[in-house]
C-alpha positions as CSV (number, residue, x, y, z in Angstrom):
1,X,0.0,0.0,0.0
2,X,3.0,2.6,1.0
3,X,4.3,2.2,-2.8
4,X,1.0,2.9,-4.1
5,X,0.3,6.1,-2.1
6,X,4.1,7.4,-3.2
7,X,2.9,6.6,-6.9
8,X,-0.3,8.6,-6.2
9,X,1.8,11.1,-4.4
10,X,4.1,12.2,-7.3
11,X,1.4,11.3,-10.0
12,X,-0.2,14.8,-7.8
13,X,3.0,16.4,-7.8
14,X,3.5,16.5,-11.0
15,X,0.0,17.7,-11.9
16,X,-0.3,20.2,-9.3
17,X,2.7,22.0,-8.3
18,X,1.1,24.3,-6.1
19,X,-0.1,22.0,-3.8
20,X,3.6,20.8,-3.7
21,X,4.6,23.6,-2.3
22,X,1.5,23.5,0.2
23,X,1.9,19.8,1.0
24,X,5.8,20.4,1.7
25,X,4.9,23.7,3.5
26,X,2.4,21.0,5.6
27,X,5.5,18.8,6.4
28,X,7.7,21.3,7.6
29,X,5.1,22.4,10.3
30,X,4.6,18.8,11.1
31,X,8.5,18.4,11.7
């Protein structure tokens, strides 16, 4: 299941670079 949701993952990311930037934005607060 993890490898499918990293597929999914950069299938997004490469469609949607602004939410890249949110999503790693997200992860920075998280760390």
């Amino acid at each position: 299941y993890k490898e499918v949701k990293i597929i999914l993952f950069t299938h997004k990311i490469n469609g949607l670079h602004e939410n890249d930037f949110i999503v790693a934005y997200k992860c920075d607060l998280l760390i």
